[in-house]
Backbone bond lengths (Angstrom), bond angles and torsions (degrees), N, CA, C in turn:
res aa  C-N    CA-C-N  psi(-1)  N-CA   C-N-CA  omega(-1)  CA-C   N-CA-C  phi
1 X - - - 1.469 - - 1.531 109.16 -
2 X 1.514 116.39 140.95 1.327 98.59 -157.11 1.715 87.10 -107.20
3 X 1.486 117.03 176.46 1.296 110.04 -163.47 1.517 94.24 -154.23
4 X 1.848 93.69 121.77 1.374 121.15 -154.87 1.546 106.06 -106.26
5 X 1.024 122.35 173.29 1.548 143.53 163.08 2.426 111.21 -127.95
6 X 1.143 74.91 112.66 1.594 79.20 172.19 1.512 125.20 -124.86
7 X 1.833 97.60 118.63 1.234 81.56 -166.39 1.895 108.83 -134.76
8 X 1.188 117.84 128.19 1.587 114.46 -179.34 1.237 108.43 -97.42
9 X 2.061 89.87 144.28 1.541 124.63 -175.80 1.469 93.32 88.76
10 X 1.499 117.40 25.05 1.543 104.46 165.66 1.376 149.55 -58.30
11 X 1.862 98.41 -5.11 1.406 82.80 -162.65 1.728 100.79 -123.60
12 X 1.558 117.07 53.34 1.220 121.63 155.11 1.978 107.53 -165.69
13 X 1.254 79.79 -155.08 1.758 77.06 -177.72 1.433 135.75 32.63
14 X 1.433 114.82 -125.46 1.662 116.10 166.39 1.304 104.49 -82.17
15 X 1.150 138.82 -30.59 1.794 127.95 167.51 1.016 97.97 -50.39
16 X 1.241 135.89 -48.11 2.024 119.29 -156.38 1.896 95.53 -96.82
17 X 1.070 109.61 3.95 1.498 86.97 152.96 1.583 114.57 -121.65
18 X 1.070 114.44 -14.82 1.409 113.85 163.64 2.044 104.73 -57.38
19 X 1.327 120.48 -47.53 1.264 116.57 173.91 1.698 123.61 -50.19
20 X 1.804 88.98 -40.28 1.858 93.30 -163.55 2.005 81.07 -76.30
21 X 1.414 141.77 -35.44 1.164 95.79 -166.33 1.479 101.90 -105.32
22 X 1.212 144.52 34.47 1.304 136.97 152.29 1.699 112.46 -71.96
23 X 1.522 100.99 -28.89 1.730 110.28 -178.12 1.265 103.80 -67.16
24 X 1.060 128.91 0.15 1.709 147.86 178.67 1.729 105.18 -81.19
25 X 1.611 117.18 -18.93 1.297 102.00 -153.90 1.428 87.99 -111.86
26 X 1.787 100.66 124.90 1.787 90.70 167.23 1.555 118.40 -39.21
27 X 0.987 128.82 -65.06 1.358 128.15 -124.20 1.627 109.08 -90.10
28 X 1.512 95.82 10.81 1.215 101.18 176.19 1.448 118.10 -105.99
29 X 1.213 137.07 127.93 1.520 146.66 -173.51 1.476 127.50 -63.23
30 X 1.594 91.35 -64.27 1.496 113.51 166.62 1.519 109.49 -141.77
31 X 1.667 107.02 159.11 1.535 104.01 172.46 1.509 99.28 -118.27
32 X 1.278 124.35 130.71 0.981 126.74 171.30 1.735 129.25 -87.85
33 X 1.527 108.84 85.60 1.231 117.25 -177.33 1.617 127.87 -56.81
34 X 1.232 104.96 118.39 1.701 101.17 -159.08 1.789 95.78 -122.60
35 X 1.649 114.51 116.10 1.939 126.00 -166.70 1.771 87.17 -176.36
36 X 1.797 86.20 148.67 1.354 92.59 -168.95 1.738 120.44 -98.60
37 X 1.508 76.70 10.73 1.942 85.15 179.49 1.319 113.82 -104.76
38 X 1.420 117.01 119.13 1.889 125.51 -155.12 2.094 85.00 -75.50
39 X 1.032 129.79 -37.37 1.235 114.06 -161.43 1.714 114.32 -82.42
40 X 1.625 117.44 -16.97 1.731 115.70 175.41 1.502 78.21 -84.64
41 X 1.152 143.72 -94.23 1.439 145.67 161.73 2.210 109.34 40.76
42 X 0.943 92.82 -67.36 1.620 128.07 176.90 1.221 89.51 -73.77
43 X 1.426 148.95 -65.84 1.067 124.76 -159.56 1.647 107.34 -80.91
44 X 0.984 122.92 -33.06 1.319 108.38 176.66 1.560 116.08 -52.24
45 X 1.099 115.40 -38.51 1.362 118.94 173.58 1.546 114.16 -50.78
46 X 1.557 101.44 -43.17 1.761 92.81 -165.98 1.852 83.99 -86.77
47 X 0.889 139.10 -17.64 1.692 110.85 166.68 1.034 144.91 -81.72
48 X 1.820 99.70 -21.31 1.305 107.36 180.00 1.835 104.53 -118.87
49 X 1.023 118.27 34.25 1.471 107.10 -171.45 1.194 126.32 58.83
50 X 1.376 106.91 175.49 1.538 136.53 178.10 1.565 114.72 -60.60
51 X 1.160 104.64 -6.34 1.836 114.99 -179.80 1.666 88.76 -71.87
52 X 1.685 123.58 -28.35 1.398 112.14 -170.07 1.153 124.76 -109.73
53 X 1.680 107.29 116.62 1.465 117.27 169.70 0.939 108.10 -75.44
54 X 1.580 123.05 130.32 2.041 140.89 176.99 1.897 84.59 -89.20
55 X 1.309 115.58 135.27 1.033 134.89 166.19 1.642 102.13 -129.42
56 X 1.173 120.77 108.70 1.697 139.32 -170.68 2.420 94.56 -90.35
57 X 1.342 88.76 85.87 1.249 93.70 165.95 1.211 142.72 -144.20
58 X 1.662 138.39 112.28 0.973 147.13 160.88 1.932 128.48 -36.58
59 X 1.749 105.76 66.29 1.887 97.70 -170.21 1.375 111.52 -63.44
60 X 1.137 135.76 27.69 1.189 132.50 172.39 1.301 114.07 -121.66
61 X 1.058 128.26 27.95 1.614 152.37 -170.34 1.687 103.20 -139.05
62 X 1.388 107.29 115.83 1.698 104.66 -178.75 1.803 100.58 -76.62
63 X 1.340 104.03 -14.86 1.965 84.37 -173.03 1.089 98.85 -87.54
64 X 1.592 134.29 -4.77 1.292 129.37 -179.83 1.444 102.26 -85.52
65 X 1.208 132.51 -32.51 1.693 139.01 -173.23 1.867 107.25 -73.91
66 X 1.506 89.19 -35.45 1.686 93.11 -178.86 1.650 114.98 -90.35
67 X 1.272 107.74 -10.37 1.213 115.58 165.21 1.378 111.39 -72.72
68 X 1.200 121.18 -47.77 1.646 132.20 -168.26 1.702 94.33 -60.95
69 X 1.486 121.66 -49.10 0.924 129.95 -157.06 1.830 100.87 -75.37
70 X 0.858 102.76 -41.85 1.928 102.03 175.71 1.740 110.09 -73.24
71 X 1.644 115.42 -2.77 1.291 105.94 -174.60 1.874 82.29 -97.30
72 X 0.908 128.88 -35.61 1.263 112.88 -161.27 1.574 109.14 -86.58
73 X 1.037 120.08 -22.31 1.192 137.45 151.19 1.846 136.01 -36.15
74 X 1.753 97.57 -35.79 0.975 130.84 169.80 1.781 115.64 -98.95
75 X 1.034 112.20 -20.25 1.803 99.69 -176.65 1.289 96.37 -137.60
76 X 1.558 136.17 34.18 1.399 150.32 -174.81 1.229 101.12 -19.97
77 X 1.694 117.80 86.91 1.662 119.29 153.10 1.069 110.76 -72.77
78 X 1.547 92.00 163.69 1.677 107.26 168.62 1.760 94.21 -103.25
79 X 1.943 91.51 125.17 1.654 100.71 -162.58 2.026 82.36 -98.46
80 X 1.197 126.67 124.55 1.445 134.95 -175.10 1.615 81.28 -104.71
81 X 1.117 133.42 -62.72 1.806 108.80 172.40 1.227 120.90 -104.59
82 X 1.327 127.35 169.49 0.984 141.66 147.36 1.778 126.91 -115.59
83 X 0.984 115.10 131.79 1.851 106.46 -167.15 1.630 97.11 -157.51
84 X 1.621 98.93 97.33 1.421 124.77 155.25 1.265 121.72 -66.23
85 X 1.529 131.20 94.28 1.426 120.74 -174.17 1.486 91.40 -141.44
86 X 1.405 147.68 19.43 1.049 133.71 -167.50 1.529 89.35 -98.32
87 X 1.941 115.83 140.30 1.534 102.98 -172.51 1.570 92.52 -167.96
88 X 1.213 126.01 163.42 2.040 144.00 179.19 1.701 97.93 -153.92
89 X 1.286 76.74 145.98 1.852 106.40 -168.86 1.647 91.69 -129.14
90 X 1.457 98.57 164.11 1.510 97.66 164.80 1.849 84.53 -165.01
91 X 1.429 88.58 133.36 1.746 106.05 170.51 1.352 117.87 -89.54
92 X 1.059 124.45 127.94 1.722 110.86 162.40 1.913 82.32 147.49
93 X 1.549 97.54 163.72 2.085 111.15 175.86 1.251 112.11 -54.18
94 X 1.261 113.82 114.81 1.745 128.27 167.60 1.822 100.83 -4.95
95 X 1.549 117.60 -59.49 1.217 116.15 -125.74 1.651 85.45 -100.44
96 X 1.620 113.96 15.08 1.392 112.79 173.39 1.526 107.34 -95.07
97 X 1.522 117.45 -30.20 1.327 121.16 175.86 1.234 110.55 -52.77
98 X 1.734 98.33 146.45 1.495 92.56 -175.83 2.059 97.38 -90.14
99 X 0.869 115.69 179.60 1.587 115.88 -161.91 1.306 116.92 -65.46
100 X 2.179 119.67 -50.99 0.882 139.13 162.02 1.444 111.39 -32.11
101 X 1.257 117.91 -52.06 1.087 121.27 -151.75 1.685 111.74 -83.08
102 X 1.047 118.35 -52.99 1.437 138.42 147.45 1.789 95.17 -17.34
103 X 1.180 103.36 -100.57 1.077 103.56 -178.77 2.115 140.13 -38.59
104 X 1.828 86.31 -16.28 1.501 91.83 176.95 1.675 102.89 -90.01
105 X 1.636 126.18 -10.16 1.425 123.48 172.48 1.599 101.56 -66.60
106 X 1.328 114.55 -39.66 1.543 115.71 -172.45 2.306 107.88 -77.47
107 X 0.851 97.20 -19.39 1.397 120.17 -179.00 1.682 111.92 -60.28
108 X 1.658 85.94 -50.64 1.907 109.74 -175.34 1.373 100.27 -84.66
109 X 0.976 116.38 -51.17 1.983 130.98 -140.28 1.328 90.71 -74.50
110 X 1.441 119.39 -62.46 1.706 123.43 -176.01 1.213 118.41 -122.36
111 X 1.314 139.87 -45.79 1.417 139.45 -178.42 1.759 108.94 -52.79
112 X 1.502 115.53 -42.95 1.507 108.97 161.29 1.273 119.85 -91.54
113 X 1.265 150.02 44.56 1.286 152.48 137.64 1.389 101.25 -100.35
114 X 1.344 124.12 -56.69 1.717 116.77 169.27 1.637 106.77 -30.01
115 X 1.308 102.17 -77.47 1.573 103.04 -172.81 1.634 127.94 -50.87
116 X 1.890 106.45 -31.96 1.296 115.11 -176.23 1.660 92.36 -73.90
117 X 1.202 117.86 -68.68 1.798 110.82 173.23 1.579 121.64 -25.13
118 X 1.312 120.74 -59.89 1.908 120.27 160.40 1.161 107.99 -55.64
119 X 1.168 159.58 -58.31 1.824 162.29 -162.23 1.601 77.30 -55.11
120 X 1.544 124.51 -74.34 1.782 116.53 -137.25 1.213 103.59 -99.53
121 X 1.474 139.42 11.19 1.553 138.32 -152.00 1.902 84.69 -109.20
122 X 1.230 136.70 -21.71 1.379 138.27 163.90 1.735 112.84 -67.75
123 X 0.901 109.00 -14.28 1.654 96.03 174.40 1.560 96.22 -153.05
124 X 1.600 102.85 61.70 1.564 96.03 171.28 1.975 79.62 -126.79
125 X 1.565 120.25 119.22 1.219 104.59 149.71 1.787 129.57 -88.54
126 X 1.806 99.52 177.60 1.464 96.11 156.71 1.569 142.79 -18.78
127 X 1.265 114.78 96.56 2.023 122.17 -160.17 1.203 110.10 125.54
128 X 1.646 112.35 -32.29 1.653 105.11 -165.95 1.769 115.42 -50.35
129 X 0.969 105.75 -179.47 1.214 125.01 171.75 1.701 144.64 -168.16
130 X 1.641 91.70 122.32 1.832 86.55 -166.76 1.865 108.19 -108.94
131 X 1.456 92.27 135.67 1.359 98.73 163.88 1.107 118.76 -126.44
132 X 1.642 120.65 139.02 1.108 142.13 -147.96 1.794 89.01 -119.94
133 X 1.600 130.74 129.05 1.433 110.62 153.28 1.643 102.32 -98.60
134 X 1.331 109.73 162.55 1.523 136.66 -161.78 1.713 86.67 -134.57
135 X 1.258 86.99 -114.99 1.852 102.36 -160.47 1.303 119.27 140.90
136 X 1.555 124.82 138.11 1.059 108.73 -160.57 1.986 106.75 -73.72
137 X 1.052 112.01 14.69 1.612 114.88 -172.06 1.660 90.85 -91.16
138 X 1.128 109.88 -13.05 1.994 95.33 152.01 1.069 132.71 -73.43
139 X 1.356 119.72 27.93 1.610 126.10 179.67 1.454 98.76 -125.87
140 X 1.048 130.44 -2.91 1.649 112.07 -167.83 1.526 106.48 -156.99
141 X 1.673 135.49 113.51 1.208 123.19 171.69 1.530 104.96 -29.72
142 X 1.235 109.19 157.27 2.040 113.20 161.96 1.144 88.28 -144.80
143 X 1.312 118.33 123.23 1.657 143.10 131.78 1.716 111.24 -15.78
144 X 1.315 134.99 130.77 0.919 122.06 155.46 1.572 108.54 94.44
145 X 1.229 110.87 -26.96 1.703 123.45 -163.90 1.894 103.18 -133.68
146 X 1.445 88.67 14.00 1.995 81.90 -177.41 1.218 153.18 -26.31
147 X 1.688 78.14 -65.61 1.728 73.73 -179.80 1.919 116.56 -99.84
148 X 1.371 112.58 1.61 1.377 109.61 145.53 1.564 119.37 -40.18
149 X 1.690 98.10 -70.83 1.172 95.39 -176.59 1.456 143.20 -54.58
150 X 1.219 115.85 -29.89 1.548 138.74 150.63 1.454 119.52 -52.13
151 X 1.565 112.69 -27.48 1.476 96.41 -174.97 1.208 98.64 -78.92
152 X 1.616 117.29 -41.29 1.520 126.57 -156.68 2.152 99.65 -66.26
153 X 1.111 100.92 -17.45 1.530 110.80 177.68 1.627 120.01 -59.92
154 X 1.475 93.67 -36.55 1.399 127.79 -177.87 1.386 97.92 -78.58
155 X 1.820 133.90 -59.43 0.945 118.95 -165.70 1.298 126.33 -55.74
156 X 1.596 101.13 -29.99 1.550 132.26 -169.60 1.422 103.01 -76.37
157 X 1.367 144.54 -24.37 1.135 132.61 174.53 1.431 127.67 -100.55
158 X 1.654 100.53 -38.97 1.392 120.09 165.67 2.024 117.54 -38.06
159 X 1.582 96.43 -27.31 1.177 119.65 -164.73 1.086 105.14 -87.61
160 X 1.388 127.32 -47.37 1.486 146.95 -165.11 2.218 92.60 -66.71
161 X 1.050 83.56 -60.33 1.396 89.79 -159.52 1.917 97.83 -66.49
162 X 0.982 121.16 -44.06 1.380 125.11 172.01 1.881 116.89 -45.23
163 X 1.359 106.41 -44.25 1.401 119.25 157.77 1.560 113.69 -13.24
164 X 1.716 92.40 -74.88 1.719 126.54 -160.61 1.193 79.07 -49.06
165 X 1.444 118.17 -88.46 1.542 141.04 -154.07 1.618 103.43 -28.49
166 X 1.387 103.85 -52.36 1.808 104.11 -165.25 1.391 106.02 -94.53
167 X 1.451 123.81 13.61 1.262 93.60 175.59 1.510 130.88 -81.90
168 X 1.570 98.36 -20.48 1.719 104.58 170.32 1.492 114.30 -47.34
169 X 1.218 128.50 -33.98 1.446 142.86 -162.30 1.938 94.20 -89.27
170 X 1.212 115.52 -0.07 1.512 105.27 -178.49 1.521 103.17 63.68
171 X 1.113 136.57 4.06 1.647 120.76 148.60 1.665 130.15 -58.44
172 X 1.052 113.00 137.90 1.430 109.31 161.50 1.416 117.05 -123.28
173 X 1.691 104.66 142.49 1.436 109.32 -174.99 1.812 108.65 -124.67
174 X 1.307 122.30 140.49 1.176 127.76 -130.91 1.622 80.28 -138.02
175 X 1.540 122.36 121.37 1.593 119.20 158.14 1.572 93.32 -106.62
176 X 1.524 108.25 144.11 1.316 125.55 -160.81 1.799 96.75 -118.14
177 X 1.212 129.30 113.27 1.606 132.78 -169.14 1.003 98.21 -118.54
178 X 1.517 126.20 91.75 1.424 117.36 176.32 1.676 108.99 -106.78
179 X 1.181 113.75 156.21 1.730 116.66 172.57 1.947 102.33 -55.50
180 X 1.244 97.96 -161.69 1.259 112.57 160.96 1.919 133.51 -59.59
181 X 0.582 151.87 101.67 1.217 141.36 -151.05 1.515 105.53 -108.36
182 X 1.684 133.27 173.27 1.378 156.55 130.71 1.034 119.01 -38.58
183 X 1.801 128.69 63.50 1.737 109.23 -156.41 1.502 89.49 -152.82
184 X 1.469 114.68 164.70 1.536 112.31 -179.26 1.369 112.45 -76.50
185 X 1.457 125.31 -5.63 1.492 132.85 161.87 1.285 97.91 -21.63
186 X 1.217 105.72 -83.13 1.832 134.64 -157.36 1.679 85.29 -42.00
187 X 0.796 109.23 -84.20 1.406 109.38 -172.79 1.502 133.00 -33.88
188 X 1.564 105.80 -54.01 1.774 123.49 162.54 1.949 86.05 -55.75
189 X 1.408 148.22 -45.60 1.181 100.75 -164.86 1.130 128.71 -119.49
190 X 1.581 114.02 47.18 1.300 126.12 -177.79 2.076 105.93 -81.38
191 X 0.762 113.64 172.69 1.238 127.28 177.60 1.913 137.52 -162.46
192 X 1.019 106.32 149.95 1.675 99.70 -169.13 1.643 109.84 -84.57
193 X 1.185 128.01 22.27 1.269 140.32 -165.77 1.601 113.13 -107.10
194 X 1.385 117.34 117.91 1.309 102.92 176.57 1.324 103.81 -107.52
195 X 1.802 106.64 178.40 1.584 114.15 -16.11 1.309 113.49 -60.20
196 X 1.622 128.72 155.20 1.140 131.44 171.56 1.908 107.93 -98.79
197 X 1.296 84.62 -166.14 1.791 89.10 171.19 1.566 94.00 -133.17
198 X 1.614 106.79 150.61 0.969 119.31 -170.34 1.772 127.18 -121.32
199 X 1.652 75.78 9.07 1.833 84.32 166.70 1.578 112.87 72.01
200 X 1.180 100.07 27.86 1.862 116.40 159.20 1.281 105.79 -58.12
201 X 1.215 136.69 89.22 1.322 144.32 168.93 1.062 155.91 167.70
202 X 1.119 147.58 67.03 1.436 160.33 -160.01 1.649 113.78 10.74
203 X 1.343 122.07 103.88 1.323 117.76 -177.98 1.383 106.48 -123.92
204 X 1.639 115.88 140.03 1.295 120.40 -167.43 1.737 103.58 -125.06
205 X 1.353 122.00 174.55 1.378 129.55 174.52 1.498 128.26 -51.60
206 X 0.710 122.83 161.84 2.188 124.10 -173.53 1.402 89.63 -85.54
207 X 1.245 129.26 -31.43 1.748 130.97 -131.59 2.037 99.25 -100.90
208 X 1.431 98.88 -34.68 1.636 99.32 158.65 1.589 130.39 -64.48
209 X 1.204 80.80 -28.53 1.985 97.61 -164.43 1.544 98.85 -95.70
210 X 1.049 124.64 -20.42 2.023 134.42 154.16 0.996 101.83 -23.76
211 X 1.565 88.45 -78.87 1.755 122.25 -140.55 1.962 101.59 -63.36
212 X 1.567 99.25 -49.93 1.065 104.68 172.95 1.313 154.61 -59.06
213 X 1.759 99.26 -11.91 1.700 140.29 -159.87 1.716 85.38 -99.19
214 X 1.765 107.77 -81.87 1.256 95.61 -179.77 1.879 135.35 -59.20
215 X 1.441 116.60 -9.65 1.469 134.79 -174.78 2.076 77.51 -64.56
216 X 1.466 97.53 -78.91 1.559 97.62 -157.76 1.449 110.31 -57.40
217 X 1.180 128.39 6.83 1.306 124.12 -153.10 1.848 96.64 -109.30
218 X 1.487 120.67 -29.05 1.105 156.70 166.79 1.882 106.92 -62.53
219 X 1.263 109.03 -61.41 1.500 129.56 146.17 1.469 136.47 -13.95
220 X 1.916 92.14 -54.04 1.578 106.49 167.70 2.016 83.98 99.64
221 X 0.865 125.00 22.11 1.411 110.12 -179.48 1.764 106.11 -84.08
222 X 1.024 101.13 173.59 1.175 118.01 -166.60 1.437 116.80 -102.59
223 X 1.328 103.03 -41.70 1.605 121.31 179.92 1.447 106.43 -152.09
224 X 1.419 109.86 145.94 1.798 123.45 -167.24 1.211 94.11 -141.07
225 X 1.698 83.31 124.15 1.985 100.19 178.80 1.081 85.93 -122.61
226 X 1.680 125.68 153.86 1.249 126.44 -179.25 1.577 87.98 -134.77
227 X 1.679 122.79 125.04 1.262 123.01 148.22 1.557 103.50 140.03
228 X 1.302 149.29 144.40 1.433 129.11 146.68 1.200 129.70 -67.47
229 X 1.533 112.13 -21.96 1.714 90.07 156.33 1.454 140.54 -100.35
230 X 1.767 94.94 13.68 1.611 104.08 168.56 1.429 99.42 -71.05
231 X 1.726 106.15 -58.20 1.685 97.43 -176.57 1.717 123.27 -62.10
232 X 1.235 114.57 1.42 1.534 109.20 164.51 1.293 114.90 -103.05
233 X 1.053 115.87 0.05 1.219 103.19 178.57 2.313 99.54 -103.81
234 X 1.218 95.00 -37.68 1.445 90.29 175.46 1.593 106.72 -65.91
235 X 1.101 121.82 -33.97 1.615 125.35 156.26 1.590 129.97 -41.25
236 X 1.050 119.65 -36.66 1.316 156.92 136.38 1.503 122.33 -34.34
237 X 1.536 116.31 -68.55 1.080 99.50 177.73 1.734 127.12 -85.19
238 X 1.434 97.08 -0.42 1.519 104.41 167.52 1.473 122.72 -80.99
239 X 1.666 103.12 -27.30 1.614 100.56 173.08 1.689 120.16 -106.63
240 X 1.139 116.74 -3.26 1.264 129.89 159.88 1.872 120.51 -71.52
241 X 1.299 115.13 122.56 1.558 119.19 157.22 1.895 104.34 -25.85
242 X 1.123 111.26 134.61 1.281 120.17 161.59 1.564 121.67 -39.83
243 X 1.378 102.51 -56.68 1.385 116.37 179.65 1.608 108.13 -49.62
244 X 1.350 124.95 -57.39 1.612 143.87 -171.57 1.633 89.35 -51.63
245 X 1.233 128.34 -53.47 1.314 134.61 -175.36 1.354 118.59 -54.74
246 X 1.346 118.04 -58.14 1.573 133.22 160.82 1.536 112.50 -42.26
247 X 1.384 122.45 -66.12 1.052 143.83 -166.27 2.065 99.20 -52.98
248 X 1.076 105.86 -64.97 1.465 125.61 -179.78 1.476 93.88 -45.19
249 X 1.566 122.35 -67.92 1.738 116.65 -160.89 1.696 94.12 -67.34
250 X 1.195 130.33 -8.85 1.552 112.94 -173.74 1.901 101.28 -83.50
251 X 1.325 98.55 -31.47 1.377 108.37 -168.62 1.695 103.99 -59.99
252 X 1.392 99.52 -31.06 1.485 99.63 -149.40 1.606 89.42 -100.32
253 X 1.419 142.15 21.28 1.226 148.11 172.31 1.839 101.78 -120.53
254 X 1.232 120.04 18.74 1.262 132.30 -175.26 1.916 99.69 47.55
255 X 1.459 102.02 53.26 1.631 95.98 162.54 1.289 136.69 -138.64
256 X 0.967 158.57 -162.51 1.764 138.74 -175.77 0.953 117.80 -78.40
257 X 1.147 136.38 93.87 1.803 121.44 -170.33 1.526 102.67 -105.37
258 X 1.373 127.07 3.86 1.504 131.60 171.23 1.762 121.18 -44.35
259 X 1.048 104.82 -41.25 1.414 137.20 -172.04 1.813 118.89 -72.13
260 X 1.493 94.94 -43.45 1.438 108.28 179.61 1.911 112.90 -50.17
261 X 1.369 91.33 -54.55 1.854 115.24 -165.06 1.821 92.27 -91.01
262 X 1.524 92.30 147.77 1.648 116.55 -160.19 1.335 116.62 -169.80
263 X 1.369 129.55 122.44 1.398 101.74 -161.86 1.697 83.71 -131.05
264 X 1.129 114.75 104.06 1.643 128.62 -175.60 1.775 111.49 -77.89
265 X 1.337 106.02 -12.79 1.445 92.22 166.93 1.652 99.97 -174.19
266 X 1.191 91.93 106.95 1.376 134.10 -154.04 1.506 110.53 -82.87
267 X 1.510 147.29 98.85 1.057 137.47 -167.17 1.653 123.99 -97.53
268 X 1.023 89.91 18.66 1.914 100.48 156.17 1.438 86.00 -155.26
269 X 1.782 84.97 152.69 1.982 101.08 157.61 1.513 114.87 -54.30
270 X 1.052 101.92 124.81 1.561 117.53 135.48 1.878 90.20 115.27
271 X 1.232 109.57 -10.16 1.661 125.88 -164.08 1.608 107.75 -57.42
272 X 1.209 130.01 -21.08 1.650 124.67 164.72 1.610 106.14 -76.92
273 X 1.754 112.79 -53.78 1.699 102.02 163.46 1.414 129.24 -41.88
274 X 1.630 114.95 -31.46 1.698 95.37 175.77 1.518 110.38 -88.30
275 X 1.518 125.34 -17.48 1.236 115.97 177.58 1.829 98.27 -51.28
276 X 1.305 95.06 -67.78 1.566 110.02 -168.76 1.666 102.64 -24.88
277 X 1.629 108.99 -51.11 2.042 103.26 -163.19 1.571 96.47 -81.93
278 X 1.444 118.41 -22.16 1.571 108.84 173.15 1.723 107.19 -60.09
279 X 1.239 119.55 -62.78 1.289 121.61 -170.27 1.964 97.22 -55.96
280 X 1.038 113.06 -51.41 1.619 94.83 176.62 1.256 116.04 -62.87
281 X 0.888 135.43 -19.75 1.550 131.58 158.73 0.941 132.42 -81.53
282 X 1.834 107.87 -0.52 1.691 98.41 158.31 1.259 93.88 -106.73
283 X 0.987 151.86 -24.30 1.650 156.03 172.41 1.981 100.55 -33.38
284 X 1.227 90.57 -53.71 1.765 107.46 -176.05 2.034 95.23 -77.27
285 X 0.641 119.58 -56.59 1.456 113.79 166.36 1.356 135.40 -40.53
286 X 1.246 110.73 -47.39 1.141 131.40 149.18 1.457 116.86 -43.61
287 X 1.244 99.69 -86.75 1.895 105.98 -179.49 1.408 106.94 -41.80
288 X 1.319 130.89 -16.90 1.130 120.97 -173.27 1.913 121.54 -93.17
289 X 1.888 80.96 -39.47 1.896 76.35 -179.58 1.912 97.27 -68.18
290 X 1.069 127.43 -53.42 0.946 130.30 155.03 1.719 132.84 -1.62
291 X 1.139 115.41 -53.21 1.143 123.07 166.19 1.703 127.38 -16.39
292 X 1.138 120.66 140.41 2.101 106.37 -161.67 1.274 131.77 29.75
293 X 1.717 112.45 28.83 1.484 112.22 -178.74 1.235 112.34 -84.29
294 X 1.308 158.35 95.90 1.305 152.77 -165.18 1.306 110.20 -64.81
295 X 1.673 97.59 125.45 1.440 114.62 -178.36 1.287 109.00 -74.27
C-alpha cells in the first residue's frame, strides 16, 4: 500500500512549500497535489518530480469532492498527511460582495476541509497527521475582511476540537495561525470597493511558517503560531475588549477605528476617556511606524 501525503492549494504559496518539505519525509511515496490551475499544477511536477501527483480540482464543487472521494476509495492509500491550506479572501463591505462569492469563501475555507477531513480520516492510520491553516485573523472579527475571518475562526476551532476526538486513534491535528504572508491570497483579495484595506501590516515568507507548521505538527502540537508578533498580537486579541481589537485593525488599514470602541458603562470615572486617549495613541503609533509603507 503506497503511502501518500495530500495536500490542497498545493501549487503556490504556503501549499508549495508545505509540498517541497513534505518531499523531505521518507515515508511518504507520493504527495498528491490538489489546485485548480492545470499550468502551477505542471509546474510542480517539473520541480519537484515524479513524487508529484497534479490532482486538477475544483473544492467548491460537491461532484468534485465526491469524485475525490470514489478515487480514494478505489486505490485505498495510506494518507500519512493531510494538509488543508487551499483558501480566497476578499477585502472590501460584506454588502459589496456579490452573494456567490461570499458564499464560495465559506465553500473553500470550511465546507471543503470538513468534507476533505471525512473523504481521508478512513485510511489515515496511527502517526498520521492533519494540518489545517487558520490564521491569526481567527482571533478577532475584522471589518472589511469578514467573513474570511470567521471562516478561518472555524478552521481554528473545528481543529482544536478534532485534536481531542482523534487522539485515541494516534492522529494528530495541527491548526496553523500564520500572520499575513507573500502569497497570491493578498492579491486574489484585493478589491475596487471602498473602503478597502490597504495592507498595513507586517507580512513575512510562506517558507518560515512551513517549516514551523509541520516542525510542531511532528511535535504533537495542537496549534502553530509562527512569529512574536503573531503571538502578541493573538495575545492581544484575547485580552483586549473586542471593540479595542476592531478599532486597532481599522487604524492599521489607514481607517477610523475611533468609532468602533465605546464603553457604555464604565466602572471607574473617567474610564471611557482613557480608553478614548489610549486608542489615540495608538492611532498616532500606528501612523507613525507606518510612515513610507507602500500601500
Amino acid at each position: 500500500m503506497k503511502k501518500i501525503a495530500v495536500i490542497t492549494g498545493a501549487d503556490s504559496g504556503l501549499g508549495r512549500e508545505y509540498t517541497r518539505l513534505i518531499l523531505e519525509e521518507s515515508n511518504v511515496d507520493e504527495i498528491w497535489a490538489l489546485a485548480k490551475t492545470p499550468a502551477r499544477l505542471q509546474r510542480l511536477v517539473q520541480d519537484f518530480g515524479a513524487r508529484i501527483v497534479p490532482v486538477e480540482i475544483d473544492l467548491t464543487q460537491l461532484d468534485a469532492l465526491a469524485d475525490f472521494h470514489r478515487r480514494l476509495s478505489l486505490e485505498k492509500p495510506e494518507i500519512r498527511w493531510l494538509i488543508n491550506n487551499a483558501g480566497i479572501g476578499k477585502f472590501g463591505p460584506f454588502e459589496k460582495l456579490e452573494a456567490l462569492e461570499a458564499a464560495r469563501i465559506v465553500d473553500l475555507n470550511c465546507r471543503a476541509v470538513v468534507e476533505m477531513t471525512w473523504n481521508c480520516l478512513p485510511y489515515m492510520p496511527p502517526g498520521s497527521r492533519i494540518v489545517n491553516t487558520a490564521s491569526q485573523a481567527a482571533f478577532q472579527p475584522l471589518p472589511y475582511f469578514s467573513v474570511y475571518a470567521a471562516s478561518k475562526a472555524f478552521i481554528d476551532r473545528f481543529s482544536l476540537a478534532l485534536a481531542v476526538e482523534l487522539k485515541p486513534r494516534g492522529i494528530t491535528v495541527t491548526s496553523v495561525c500564520p500572520c499575513w504572508m507573500r502569497t497570491p491570497l493578498l492579491n486574489k483579495a484585493q478589491t475596487t470597493a471602498r473602503p478597502d484595506v490597504v495592507w498595513m501590516f507586517p507580512i513575512t515568507d510562506p517558507a518560515p511558517v512551513a517549516r514551523a507548521a509541520i516542525s510542531d505538527s511532528q511535535k504533537g502540537r495542537r496549534r502553530s503560531v509562527y512569529g512574536t508578533l503573531t503571538r502578541l498580537a493573538i495575545l492581544g486579541a484575547k485580552l483586549l475588549p473586542t471593540g479595542i481589537t476592531m478599532a486597532v485593525w481599522l487604524m492599521q488599514q489607514g481607517l477610523n477605528g475611533m468609532h468602533v470602541w465605546h464603553c457604555p458603562h464604565p466602572s471607574k470615572p473617567g474610564e471611557a476617556e482613557t480608553h478614548c486617549e489610549m486608542l489615540k495613541l495608538l492611532e498616532i503609533s500606528i501612523q507613525a511606524s507606518h510612515a513610507g509603507m507602500p500601500r
